[in-house]
C-alpha positions, -999 to 999 in steps of 0.1 A, spaced: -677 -284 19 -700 -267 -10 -689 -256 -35 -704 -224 -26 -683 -222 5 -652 -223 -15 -630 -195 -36 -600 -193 -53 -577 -168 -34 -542 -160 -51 -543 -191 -68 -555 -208 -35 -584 -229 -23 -600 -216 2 -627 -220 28 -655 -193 34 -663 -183 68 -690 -158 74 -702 -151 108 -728 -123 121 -736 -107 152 -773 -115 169 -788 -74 155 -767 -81 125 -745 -49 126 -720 -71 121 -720 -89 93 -685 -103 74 -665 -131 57 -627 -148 61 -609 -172 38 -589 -202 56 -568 -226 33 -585 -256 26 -559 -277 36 -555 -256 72 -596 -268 80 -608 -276 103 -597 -239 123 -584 -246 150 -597 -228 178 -596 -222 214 -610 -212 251 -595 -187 271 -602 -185 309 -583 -154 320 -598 -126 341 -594 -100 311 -616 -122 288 -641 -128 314 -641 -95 328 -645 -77 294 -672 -102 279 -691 -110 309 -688 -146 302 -663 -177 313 -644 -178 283 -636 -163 253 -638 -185 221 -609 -174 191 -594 -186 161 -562 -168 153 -565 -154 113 -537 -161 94 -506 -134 93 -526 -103 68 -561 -121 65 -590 -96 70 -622 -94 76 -646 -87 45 -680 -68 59 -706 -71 39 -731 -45 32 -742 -17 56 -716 -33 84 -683 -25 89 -655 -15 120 -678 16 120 -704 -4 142 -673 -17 162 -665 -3 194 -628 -9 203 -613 -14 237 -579 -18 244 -578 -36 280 -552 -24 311 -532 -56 315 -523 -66 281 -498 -37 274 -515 -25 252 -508 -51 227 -545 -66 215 -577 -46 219 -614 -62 224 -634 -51 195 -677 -56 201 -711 -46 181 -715 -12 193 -751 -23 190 -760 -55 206 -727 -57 224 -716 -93 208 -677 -97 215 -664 -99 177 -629 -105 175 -594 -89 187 -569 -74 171 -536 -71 176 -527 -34 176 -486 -36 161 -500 -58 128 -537 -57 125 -540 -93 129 -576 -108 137 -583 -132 163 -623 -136 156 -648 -150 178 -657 -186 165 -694 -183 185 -709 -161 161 -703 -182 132 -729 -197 107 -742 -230 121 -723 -245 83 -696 -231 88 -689 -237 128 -687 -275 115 -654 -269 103 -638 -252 136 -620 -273 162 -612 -264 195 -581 -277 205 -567 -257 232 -577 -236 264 -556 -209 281 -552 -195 316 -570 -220 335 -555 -212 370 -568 -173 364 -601 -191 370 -589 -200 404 -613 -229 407 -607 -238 370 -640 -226 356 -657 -244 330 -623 -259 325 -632 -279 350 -661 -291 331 -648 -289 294 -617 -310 288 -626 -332 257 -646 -318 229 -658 -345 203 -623 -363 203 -603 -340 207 -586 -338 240 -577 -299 249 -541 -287 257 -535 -267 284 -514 -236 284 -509 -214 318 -481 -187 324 -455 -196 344 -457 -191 384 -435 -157 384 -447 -143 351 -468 -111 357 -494 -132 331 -499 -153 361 -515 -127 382 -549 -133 393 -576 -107 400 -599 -109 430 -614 -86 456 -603 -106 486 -602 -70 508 -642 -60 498 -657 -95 507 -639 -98 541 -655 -63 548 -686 -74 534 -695 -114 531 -730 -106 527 -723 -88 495 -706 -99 462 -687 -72 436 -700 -69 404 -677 -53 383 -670 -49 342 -635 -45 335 -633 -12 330 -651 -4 359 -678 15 342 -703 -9 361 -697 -14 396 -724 -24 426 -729 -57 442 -755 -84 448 -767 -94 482 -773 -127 498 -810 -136 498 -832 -125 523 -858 -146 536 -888 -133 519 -864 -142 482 -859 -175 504 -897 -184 509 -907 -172 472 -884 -199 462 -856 -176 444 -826 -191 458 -819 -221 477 -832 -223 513 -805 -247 528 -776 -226 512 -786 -191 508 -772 -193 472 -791 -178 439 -795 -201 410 -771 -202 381 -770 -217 349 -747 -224 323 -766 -207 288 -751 -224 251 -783 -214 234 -784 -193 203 -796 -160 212 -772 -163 245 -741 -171 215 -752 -142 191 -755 -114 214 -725 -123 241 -703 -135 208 -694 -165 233 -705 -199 231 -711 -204 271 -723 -177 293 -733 -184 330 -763 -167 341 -775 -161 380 -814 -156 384 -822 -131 411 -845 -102 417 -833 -65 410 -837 -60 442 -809 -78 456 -787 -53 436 -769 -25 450 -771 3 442 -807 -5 426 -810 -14 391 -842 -5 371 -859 -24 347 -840 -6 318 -809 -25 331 -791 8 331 -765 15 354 -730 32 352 -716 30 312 -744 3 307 -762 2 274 -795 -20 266 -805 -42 237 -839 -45 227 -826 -86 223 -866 -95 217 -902 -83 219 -902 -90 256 -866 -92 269 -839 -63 272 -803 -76 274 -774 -48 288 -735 -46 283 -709 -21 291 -707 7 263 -674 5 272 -655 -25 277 -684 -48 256 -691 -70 293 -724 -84 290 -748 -75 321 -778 -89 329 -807 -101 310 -846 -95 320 -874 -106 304 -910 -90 310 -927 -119 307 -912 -133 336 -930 -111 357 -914 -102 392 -886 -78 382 -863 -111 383 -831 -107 357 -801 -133 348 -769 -115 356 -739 -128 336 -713 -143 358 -681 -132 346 -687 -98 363 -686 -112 393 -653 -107 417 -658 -140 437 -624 -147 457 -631 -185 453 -632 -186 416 -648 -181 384 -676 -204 396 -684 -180 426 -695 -220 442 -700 -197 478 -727 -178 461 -744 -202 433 -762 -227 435 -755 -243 397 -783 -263 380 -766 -292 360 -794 -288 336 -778 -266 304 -802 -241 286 -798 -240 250 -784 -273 247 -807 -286 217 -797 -251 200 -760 -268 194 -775 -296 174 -774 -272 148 -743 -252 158 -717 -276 172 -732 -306 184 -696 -317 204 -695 -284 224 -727 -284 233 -723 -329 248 -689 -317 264 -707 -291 283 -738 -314 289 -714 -340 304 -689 -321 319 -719 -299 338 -736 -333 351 -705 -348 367 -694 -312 378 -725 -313 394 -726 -345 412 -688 -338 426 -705 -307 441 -738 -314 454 
């Protein structure tokens, strides 16, 4: 650690964290006791988390008991929106850049306690995080990227899942709308503020080389790059790559549709989440050409799993992977690994 990175808090040495959304709305500081670094941290698979951020897992580190975040400058909880999700009792709320739509932190509503999102995080500073565990695997069904991620550097992750009977154990899926429809997938936030499905490709998507011919399944791909980390506030987002027009009800270039709200995320590309619940959307960039968008697939209500293996065709290739070099080099191998022998099991 610099010396920089350290203060003396109530006669304590502590670390300084400082983490920042991808518009920068967010913008704030934490102290963690020397001696409790690295922060430990973890991944949680449940259908809330994935739901609500539009990714396939949520990344935390729990604050300690009265630790707050310090915003710095023009940011503050005034550029948060706060969303308490159906399902948690009200206990913890989601709280997300009204902005940009990055998933900040939760809070737990009786104390004030932060749980922060680790992915957003100076590149420093994420060296002295840790994951070390992951929750609710068997709410991903088919494990998600559980599956894939099960050692990070050497650190193997522990396990944690509800028992059978709790109500935590519940699973949310939309059995009764695919058996009516098994050419059509759900894609829903959790709120429900965005709601319409996606299509199986049609032949002329099948001949233009969209999705893949022997298995009628659009392509998806695992995203750990930096933009994708900033502006979800997750450090793994699965993307599918289809055209608007397998969307229905249709979905305009604007990406607006239901509560959605769009991010100008760069000169050419608009990226959309709920102004709701915070769930990230899709993802279109102009210079692509062809009205084709990435749609984030933690929205999707696929009764096989989290992997929605029935309706993607998953490249084993990882975008953004050189971007962790920087960031967190062991998340970004475990993920590189894990995605090529996930792969190879499945092809």
């Amino acid at each position: 650690m610099t010396e920089e990175s350290l203060a003396h808090v109530d006669g304590q040495e502590k670390k300084i964290f400082t983490a920042r959304c991808h518009c920068e709305s967010i913008v704030f500081t934490f102290f963690i006791p020397t001696p409790d670094t690295p922060l430990s941290a973890y991944l949680c698979h449940c259908s809330i988390c994935r739901s609500s951020t539009g990714t396939l897992a949520i990344c935390h580190a729990v604050l300690p008991a009265g630790e707050r975040p310090v915003f710095i400058g023009s940011s503050g909880v005034h550029n948060l929106t706060e969303y308490v999700p159906i399902g948690r009792s009200g206990r913890y709320d989601f709280r997300f850049c009204s902005t940009c739509g990055a998933h900040v932190a939760s809070t737990e509503i009786a104390t004030g306690d932060w749980i922060v999102s680790t992915s957003i995080v100076t590149d420093e500073d994420a060296r002295h995080i840790r994951f070390t565990e992951q929750f609710f695997t068997k709410s991903a069904q088919d494990g998600g990227i559980s599956s894939l991620i099960k050692i990070i550097g050497n650190t193997e992750l522990e396990t944690w899942n509800p028992e059978e009977e709790s109500t935590q154990a519940s699973i949310t899926e939309d059995a009764e709308s695919q058996a009516a429809d098994p050419e059509a997938l759900r894609l829903q936030c959790h709120c429900g503020g965005v709601n319409a499905k996606i299509m199986r490709p049609s032949n002329v998507e099948l001949s233009i080389g969209t999705s893949n011919s022997s298995t009628r399944k659009w392509p998806a791909t695992l995203d750990i790059g930096r933009d994708s980390r900033l502006v979800n506030g997750c450090h793994i987002t699965g993307w599918v790559r289809l055209p608007l027009t397998a969307c229905v009800p249709a979905i305009g270039r604007d990406l607006k549709i239901g509560t959605a709200k769009a991010y100008q995320l760069s000169d050419t590309a608009v990226h959309s989440f709920c102004g709701i619940c915070g769930a990230t959307l899709m993802s279109l960039d102009s210079s692509d050409g062809d009205d084709i968008t990435l749609l984030a697939t933690g929205t999707l209500k696929a009764t096989e799993g989290a992997m929605a293996r029935e309706w993607l065709c998953w490249s084993p290739e990882i975008k953004g992977y050189l971007d962790t070099a920087d960031f967190d080099p062991d998340f970004g191998e475990a993920v590189k690994t894990g995605m090529e022998q996930w792969a190879s099991q499945d092809s």
